[in-house]
LOSEMI-185591 format. One line per field, with one value per residue: x, y, z of N, C-alpha, C, O in turn; residue in three letters. Coordinates in pm, 1 decimal, decimal comma. Last residue first. Layout:
residues N
n.c1 [X;...]
n.c2 [Y;...]
n.c3 [Z;...]
ca.c1 [X;...]
ca.c2 [Y;...]
ca.c3 [Z;...]
c.c1 [X;...]
c.c2 [Y;...]
c.c3 [Z;...]
o.c1 [X;...]
o.c2 [Y;...]
o.c3 [Z;...]
resn [ALA;...]
***
This chain:
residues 198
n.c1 [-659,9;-456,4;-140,2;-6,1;126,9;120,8;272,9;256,6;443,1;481,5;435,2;255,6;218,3;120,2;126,6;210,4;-92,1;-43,3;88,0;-55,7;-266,1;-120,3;-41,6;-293,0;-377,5;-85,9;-114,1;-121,2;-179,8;51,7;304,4;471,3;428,2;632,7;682,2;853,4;862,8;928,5;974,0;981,1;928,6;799,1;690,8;594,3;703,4;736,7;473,8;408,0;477,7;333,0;237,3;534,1;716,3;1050,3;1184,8;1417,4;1479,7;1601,1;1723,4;1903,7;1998,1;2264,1;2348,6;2465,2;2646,9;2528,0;2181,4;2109,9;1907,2;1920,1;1942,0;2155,8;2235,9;2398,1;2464,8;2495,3;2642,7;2692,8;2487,6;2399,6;2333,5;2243,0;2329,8;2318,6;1987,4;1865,3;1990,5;1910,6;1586,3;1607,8;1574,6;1380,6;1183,4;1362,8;1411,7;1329,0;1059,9;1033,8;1078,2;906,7;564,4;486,0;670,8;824,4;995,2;979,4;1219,7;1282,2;1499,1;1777,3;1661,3;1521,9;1639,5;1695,1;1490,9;1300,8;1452,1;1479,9;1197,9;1118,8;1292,5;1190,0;916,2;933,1;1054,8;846,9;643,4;709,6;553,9;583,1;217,8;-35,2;-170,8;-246,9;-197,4;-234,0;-126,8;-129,4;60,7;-38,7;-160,7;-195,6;-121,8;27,9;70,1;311,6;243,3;50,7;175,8;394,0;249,6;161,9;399,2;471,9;159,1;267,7;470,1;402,1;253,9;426,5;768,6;1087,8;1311,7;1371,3;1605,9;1872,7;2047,9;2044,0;2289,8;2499,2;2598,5;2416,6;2229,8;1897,0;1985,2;2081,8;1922,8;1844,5;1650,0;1451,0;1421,2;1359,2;1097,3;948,0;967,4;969,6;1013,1;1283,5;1485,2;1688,0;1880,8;1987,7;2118,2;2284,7;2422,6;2547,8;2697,7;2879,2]
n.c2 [-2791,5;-2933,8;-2757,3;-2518,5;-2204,3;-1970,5;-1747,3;-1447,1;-1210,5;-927,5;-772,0;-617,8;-509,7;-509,1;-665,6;-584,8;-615,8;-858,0;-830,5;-722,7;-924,0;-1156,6;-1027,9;-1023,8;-1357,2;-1503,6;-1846,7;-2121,8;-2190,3;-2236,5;-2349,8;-2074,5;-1812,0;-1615,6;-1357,4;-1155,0;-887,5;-682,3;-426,6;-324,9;-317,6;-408,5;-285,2;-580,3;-753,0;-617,9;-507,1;-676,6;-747,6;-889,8;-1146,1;-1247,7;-1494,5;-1455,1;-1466,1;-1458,7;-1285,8;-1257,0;-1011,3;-727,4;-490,1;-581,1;-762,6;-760,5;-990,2;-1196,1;-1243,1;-1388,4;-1473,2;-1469,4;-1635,0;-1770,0;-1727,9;-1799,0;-1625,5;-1657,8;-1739,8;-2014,2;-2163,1;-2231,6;-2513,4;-2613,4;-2804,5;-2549,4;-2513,2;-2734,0;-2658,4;-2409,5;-2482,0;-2615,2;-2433,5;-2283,1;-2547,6;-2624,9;-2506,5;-2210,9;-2268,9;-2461,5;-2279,6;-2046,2;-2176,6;-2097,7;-1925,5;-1732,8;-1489,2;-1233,5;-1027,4;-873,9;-899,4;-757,4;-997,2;-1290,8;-1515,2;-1593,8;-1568,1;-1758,6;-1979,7;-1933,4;-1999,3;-2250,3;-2416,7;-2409,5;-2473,6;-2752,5;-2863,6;-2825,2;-3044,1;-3307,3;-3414,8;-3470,5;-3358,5;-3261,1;-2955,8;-2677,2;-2374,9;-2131,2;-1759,1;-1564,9;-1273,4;-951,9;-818,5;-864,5;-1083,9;-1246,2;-1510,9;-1580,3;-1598,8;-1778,2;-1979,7;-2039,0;-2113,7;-2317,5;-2470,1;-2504,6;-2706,8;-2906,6;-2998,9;-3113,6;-3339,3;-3477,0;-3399,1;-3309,2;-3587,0;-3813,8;-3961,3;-4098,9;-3883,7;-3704,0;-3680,1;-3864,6;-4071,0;-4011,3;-3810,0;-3730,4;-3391,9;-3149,8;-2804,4;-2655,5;-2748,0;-2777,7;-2552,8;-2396,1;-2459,9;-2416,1;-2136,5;-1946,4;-1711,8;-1693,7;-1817,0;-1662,3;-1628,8;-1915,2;-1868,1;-1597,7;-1726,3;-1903,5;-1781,2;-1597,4]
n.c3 [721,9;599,9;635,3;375,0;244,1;11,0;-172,7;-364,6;-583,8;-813,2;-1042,9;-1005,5;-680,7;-411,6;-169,2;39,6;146,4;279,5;501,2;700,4;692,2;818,8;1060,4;1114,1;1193,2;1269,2;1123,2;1115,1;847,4;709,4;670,8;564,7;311,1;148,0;-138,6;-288,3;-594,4;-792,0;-748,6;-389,7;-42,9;211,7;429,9;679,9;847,3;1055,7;1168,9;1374,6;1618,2;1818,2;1655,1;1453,4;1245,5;1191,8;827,8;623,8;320,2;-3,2;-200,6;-280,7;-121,2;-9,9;-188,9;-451,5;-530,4;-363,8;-267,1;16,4;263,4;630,6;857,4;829,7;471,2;172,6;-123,4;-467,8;-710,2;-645,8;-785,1;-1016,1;-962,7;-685,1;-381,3;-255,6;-219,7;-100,9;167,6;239,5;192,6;443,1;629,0;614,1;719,4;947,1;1146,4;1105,1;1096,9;1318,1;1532,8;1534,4;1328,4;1122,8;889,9;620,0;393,6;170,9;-97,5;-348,1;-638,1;-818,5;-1085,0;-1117,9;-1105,3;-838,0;-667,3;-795,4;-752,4;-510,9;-386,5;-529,2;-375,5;-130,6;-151,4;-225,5;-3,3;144,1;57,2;5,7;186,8;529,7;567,4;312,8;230,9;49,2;-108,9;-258,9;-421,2;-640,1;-801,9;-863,2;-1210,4;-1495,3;-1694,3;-1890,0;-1928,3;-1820,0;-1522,3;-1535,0;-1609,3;-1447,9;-1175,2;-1318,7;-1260,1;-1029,3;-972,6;-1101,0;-976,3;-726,5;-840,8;-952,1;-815,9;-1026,3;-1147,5;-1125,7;-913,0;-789,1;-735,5;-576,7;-406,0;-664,7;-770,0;-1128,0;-1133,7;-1116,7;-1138,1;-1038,3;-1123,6;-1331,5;-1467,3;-1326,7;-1226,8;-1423,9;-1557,1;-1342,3;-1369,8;-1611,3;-1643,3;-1682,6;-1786,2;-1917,9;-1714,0;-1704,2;-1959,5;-1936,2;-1713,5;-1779,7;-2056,7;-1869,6]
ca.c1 [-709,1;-620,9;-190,8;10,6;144,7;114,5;260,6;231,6;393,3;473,4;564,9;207,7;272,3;58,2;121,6;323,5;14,2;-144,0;127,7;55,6;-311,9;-196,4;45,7;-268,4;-435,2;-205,2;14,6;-98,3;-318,0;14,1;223,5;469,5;447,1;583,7;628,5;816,4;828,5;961,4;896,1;1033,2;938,8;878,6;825,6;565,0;664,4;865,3;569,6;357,3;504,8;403,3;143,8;528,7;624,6;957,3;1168,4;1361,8;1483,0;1521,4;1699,4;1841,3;1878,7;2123,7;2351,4;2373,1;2688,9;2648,6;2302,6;2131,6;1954,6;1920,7;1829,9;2006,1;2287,3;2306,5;2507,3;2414,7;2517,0;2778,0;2492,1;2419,2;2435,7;2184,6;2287,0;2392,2;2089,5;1893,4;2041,5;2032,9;1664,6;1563,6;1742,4;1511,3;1189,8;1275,0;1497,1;1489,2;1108,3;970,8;1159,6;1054,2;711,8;430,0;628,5;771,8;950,1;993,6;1091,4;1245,1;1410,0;1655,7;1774,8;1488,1;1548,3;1768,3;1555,1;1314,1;1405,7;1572,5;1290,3;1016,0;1265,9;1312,4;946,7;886,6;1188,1;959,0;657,1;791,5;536,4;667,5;354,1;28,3;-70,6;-315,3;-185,3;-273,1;-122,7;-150,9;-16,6;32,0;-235,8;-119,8;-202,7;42,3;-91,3;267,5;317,5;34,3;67,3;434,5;366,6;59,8;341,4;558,7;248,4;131,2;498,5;478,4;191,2;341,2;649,8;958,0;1224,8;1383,4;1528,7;1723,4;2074,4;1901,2;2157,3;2444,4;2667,8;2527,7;2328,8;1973,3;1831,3;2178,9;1985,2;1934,3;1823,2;1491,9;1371,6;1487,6;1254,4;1015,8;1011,5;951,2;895,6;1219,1;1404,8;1573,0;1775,9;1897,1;2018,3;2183,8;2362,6;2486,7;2617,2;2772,4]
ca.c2 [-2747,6;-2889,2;-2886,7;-2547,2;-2374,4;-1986,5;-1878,1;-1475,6;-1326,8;-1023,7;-892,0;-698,6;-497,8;-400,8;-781,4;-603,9;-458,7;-786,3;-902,0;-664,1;-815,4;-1139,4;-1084,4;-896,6;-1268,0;-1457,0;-1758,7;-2069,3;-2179,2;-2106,3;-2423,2;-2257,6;-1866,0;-1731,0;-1356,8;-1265,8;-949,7;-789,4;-413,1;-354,3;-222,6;-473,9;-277,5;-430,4;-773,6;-664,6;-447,2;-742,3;-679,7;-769,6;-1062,3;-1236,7;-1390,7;-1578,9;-1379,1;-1582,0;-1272,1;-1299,2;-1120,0;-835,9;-497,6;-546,9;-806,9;-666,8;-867,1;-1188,1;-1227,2;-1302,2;-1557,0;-1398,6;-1528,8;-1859,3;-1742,7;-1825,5;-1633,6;-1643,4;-1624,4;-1909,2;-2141,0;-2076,5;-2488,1;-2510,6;-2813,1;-2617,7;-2389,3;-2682,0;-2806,9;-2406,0;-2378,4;-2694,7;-2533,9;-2222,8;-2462,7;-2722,5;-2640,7;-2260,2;-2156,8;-2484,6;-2394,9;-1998,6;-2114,1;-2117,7;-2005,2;-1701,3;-1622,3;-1267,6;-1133,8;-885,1;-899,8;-691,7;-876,0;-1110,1;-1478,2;-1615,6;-1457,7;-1617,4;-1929,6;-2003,1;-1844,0;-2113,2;-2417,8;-2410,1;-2317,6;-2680,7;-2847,1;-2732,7;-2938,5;-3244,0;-3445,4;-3533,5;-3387,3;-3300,7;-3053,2;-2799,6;-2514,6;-2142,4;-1942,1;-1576,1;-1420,9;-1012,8;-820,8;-708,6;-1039,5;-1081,2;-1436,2;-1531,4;-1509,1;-1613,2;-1910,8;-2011,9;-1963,1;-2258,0;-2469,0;-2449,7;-2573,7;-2865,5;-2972,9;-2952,1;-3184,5;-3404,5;-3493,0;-3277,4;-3399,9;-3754,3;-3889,9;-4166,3;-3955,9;-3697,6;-3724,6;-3720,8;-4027,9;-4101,5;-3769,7;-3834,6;-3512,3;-3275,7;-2913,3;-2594,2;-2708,8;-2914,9;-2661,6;-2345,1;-2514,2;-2534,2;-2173,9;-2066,5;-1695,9;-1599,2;-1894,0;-1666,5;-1515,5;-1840,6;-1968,2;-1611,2;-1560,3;-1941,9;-1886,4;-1532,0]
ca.c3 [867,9;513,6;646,8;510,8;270,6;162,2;-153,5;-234,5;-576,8;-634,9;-997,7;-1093,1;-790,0;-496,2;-275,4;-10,1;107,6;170,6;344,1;670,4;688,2;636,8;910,5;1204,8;1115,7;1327,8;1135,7;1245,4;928,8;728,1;788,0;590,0;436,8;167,7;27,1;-305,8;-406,1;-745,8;-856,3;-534,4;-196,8;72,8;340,7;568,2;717,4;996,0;1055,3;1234,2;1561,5;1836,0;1664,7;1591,4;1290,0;1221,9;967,1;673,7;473,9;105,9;-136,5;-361,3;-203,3;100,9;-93,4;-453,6;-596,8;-358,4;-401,4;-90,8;200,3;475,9;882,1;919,1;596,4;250,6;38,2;-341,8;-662,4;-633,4;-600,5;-966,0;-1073,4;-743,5;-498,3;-259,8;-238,8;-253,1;111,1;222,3;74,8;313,6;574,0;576,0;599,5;807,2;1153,2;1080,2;1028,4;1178,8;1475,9;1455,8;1457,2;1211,0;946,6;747,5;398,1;365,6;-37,5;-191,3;-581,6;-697,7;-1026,2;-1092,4;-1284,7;-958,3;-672,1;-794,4;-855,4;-576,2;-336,4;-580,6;-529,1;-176,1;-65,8;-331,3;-133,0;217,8;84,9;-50,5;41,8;431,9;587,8;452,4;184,6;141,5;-117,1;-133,2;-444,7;-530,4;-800,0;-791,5;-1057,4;-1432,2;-1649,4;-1884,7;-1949,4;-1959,8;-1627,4;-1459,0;-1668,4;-1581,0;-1192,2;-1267,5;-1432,5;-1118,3;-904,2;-1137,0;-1139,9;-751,2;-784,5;-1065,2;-828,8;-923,6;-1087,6;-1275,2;-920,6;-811,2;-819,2;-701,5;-327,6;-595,5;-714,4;-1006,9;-1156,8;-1200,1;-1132,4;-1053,4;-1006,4;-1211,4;-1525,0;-1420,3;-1106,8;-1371,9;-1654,7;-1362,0;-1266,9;-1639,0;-1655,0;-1599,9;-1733,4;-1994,3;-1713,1;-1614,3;-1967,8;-2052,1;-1688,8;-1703,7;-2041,0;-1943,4]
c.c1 [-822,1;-674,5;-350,5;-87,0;67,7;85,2;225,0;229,2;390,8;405,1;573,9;336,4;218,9;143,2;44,8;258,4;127,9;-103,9;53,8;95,2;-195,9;-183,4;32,5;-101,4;-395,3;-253,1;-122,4;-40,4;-270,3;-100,9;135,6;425,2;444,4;590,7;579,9;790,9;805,7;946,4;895,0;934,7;1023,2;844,1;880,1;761,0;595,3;792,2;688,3;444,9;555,4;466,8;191,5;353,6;565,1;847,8;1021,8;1325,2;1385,6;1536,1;1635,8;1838,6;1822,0;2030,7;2229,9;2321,4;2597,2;2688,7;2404,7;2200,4;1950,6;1982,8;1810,5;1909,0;2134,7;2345,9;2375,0;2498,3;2516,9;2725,8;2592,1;2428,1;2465,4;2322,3;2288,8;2392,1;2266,3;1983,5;2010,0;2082,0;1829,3;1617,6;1735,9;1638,9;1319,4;1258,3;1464,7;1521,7;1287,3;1064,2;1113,7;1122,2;826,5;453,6;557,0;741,4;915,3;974,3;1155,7;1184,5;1428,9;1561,6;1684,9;1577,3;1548,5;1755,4;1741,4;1413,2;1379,0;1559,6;1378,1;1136,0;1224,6;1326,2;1101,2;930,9;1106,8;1041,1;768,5;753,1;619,2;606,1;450,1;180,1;-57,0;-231,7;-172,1;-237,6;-176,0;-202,9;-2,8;-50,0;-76,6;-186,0;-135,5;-66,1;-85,7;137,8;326,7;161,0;50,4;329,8;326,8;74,4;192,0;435,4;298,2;148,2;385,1;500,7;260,7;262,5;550,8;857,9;1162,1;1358,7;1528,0;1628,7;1925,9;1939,5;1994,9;2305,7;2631,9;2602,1;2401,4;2099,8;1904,4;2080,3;2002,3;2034,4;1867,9;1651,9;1474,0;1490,4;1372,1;1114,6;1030,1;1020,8;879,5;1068,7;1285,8;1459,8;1625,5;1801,8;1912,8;2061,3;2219,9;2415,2;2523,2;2667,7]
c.c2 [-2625,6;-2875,8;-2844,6;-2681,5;-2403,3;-2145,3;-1913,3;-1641,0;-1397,7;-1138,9;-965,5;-874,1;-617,6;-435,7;-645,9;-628,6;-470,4;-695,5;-865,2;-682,8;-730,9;-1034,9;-1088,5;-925,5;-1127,0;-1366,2;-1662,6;-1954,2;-2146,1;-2044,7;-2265,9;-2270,6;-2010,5;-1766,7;-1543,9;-1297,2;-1056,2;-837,6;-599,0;-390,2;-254,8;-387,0;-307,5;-342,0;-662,2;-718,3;-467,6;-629,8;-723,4;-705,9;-924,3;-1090,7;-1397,4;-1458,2;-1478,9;-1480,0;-1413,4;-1302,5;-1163,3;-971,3;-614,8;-550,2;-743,7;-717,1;-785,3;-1005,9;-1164,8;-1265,5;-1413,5;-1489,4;-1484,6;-1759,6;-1778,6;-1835,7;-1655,3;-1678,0;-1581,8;-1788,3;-2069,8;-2091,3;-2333,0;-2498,2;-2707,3;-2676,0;-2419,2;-2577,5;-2719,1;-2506,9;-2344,4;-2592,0;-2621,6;-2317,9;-2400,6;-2609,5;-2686,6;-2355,5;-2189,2;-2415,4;-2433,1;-2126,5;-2107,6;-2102,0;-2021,1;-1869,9;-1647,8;-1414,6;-1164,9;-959,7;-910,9;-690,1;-765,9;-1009,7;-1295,2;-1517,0;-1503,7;-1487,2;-1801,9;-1962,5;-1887,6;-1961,9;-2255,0;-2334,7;-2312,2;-2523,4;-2722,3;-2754,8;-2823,5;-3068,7;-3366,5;-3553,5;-3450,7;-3308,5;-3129,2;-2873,2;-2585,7;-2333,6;-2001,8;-1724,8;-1454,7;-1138,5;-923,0;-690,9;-922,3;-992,2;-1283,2;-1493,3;-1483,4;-1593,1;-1826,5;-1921,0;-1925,6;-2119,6;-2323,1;-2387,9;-2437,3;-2730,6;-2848,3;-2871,6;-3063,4;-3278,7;-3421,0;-3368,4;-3376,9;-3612,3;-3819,7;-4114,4;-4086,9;-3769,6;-3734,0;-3780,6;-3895,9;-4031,9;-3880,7;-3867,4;-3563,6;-3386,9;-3074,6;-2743,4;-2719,6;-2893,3;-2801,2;-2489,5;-2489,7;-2604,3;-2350,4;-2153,0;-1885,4;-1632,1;-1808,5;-1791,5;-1566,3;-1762,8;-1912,8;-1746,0;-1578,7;-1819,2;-1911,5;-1633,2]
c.c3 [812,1;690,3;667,4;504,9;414,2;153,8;-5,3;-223,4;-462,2;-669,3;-868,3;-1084,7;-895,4;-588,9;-408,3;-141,8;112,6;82,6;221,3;503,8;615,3;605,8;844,0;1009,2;1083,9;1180,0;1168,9;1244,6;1072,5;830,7;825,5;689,7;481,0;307,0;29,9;-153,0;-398,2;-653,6;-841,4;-631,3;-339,2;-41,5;301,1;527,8;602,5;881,5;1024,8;1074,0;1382,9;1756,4;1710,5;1574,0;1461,1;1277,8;1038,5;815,6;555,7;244,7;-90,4;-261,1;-243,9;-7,8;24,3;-295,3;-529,8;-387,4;-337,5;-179,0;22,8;377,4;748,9;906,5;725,2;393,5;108,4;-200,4;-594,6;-609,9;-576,3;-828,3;-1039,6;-858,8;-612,6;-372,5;-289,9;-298,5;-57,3;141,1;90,0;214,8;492,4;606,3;530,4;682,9;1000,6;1039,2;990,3;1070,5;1373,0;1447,2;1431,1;1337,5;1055,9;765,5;588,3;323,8;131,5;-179,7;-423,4;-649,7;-919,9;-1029,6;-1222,9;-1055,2;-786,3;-769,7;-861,1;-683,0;-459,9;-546,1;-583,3;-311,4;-167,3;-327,2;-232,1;76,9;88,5;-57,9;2,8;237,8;495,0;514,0;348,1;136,3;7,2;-133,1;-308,6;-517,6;-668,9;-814,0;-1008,0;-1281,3;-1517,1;-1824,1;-1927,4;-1982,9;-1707,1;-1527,4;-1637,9;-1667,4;-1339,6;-1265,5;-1412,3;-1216,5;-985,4;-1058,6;-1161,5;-882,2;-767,5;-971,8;-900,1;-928,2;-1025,1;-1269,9;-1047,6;-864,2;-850,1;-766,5;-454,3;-490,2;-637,6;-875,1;-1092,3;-1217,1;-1191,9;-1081,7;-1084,3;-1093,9;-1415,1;-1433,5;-1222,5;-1266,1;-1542,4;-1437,8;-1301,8;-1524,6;-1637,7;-1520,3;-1595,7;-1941,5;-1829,7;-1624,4;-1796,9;-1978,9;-1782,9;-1700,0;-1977,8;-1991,8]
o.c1 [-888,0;-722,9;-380,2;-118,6;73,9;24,3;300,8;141,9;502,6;327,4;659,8;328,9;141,4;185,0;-52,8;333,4;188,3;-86,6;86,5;120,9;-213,3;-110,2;110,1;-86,1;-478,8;-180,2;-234,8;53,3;-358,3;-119,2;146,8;470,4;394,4;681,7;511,8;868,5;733,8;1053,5;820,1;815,5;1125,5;745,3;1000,8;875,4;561,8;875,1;759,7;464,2;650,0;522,8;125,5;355,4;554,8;882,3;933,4;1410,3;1274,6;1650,9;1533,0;1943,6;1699,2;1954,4;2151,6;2200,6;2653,2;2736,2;2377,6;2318,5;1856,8;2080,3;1694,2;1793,6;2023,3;2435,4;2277,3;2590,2;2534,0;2751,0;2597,2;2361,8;2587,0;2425,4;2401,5;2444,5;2331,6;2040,6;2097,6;2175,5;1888,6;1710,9;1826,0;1758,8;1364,4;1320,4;1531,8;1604,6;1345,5;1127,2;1213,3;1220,3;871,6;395,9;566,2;778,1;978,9;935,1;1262,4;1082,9;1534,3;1501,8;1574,0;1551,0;1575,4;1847,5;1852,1;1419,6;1441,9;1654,2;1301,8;1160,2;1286,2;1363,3;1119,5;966,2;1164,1;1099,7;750,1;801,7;566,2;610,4;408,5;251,2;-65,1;-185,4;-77,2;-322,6;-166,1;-289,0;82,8;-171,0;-5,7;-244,0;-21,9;-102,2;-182,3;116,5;352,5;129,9;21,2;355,1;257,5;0,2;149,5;400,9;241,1;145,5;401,0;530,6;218,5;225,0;574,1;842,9;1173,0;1378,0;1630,2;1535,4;1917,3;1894,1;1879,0;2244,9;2709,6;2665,7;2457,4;2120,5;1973,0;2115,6;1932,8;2139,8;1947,0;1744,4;1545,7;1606,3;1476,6;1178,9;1140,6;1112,5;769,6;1024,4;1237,9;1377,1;1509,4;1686,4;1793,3;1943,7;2102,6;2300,5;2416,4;2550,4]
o.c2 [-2560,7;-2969,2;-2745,7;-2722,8;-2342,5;-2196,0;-1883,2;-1671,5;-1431,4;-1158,6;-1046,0;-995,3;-703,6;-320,9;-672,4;-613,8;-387,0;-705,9;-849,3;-599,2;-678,0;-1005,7;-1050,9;-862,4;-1084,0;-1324,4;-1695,0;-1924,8;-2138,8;-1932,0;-2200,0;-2226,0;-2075,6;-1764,3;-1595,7;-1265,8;-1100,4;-839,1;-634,8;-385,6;-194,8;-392,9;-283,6;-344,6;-671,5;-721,6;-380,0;-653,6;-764,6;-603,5;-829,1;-985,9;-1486,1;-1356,0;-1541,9;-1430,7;-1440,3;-1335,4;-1107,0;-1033,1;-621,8;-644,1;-800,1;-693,5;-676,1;-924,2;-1078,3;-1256,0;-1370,8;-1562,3;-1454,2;-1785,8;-1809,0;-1904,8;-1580,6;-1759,8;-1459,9;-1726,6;-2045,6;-2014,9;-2313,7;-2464,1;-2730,4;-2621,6;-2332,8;-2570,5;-2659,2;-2492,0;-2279,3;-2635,7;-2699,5;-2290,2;-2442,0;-2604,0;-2772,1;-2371,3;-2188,7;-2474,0;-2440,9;-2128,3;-2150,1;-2042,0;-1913,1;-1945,3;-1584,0;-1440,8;-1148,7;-975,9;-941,6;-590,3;-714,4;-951,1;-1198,8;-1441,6;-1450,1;-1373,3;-1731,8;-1900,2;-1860,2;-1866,1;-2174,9;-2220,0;-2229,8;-2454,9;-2632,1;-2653,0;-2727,2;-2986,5;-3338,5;-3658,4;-3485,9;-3218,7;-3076,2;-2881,3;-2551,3;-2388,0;-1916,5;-1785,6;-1413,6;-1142,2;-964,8;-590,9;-929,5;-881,0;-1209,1;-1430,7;-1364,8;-1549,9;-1750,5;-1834,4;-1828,4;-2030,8;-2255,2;-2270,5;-2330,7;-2635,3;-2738,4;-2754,2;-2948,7;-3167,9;-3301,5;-3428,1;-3442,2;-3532,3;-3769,4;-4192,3;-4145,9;-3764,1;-3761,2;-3887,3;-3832,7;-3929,0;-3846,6;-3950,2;-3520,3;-3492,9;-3103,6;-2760,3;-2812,4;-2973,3;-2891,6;-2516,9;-2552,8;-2708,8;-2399,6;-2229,8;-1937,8;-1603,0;-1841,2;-1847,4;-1525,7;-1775,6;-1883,1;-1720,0;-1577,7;-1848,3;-1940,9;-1597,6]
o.c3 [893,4;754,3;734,4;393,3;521,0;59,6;87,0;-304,7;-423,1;-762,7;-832,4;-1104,8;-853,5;-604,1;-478,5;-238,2;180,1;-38,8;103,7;417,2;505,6;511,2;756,2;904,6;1004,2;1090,0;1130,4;1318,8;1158,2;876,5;928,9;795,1;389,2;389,9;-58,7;-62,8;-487,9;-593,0;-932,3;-601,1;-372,1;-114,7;305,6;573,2;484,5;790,5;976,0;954,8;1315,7;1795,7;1668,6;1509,5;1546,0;1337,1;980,5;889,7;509,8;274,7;-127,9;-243,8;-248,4;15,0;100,8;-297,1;-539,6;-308,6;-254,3;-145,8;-44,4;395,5;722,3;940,1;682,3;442,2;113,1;-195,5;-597,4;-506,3;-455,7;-758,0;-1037,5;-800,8;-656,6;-469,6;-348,4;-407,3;-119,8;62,4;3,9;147,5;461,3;607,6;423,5;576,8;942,8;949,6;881,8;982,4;1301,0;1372,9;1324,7;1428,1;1114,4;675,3;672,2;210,1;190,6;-247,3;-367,7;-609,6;-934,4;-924,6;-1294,6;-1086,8;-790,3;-816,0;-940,3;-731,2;-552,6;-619,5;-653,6;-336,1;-256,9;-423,2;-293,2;39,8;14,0;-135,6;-104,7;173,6;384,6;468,8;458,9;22,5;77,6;-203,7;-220,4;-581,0;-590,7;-836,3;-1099,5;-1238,9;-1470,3;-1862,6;-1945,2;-2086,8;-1728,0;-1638,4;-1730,3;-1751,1;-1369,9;-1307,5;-1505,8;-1229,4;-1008,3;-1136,6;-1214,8;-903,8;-781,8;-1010,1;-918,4;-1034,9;-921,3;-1361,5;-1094,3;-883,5;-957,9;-880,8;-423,0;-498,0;-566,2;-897,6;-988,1;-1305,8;-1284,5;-1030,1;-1181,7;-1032,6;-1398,1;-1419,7;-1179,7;-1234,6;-1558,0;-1427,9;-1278,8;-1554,0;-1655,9;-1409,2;-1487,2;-2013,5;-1826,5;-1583,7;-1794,5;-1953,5;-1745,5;-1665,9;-2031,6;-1979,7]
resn [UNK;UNK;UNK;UNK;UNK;UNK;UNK;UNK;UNK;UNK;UNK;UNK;UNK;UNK;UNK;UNK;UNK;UNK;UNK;UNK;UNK;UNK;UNK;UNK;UNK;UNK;UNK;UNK;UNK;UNK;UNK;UNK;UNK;UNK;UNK;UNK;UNK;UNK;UNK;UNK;UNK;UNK;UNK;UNK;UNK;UNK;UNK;UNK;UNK;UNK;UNK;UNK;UNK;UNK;UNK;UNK;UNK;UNK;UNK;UNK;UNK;UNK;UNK;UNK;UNK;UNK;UNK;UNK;UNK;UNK;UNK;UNK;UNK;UNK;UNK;UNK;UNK;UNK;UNK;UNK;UNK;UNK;UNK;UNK;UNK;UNK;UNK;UNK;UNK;UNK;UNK;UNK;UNK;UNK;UNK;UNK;UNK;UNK;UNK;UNK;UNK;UNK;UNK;UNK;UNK;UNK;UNK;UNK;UNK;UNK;UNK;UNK;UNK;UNK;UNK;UNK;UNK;UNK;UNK;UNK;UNK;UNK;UNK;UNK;UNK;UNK;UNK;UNK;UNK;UNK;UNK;UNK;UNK;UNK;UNK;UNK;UNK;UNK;UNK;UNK;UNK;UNK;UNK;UNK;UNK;UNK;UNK;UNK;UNK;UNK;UNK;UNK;UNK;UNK;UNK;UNK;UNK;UNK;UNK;UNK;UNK;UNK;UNK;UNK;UNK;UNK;UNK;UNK;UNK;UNK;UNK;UNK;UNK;UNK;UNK;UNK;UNK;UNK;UNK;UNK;UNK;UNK;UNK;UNK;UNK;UNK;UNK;UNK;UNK;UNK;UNK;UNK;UNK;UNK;UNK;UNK;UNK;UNK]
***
């Protein structure tokens, strides 16, 4: 009930859950060198925190430029992790450029944190879903690689909760936005798209 309480009251505060949740500093762990996030993912998190407490009543919507090796793919990690921590029955897609991107880097970067994660009991992570334990078809994420044939695997996200991200976004077809868009009708969605200043 501890871990239930300190989680749930990190609803609104994706980087308190980024600080609690994982081993920073810990002898003997792969963060054993490490105090947290670098200041740009900080600047990120902290960005969530304001759209949330500003009680503003629209979906957030994030777009970030980045090059290679900055810690892209831990931030994707971080954000599903968080979310579908703090929100009982959330949906979300997570997507990529191509389906190796999609597997080899993105969705095995959220298995390594996933591991890590003080709540990694929670959750079942598998190459295609990644979902709460207790609530398994309703509450999760889906790692789906996009395809212009058929852009309605990304329509029908129905919850009061959505979480949509894409990686390496400047290759994803236009026909996807389009779909995502109209996921993004609630005041609880939240869209992240990544990719290199193309």
């Amino acid at each position: 009930h501890a871990l239930r309480g300190l989680i749930g009251s990190l609803w609104d505060d994706p980087l308190g859950y980024v600080l609690a949740a994982f081993p920073w500093g810990e002898p003997g762990t792969a963060l054993a060198g490490h105090t947290g996030p670098d200041q740009w993912q900080r600047d990120c998190l902290g960005s969530v925190a304001e759209h949330i407490r500003s009680g503003k009543q629209v979906a957030y919507r994030d777009a970030t430029a980045s090059g290679h090796g900055v810690g892209k793919s831990a931030l994707v990690a971080w954000l599903v992790l968080w979310f579908v921590s703090t929100r009982p029955n959330a949906a979300g897609v997570v997507t990529a450029n191509t389906q190796a991107q999609l597997r080899s880097k993105t969705w095995r970067e959220l298995s390594i944190w996933h591991r890590r994660a003080i709540n990694a009991h929670w959750f079942d992570w598998s190459a295609t879903r990644f979902a709460a334990r207790e609530r398994a078809e309703s509450w999760g994420m889906d790692a789906i690689p996009w395809s212009d044939a058929n852009p309605e695997a990304f329509a029908g996200l129905h919850a009061d909760d959505v979480l949509v991200i894409y990686d390496e976004a400047s290759a994803i077809a236009d026909a996807i936005w389009e779909v995502s868009e109209g996921a993004m009708t609630t005041p609880g969605s939240m869209w992240f798209v990544f990719g290199n200043p193309t």
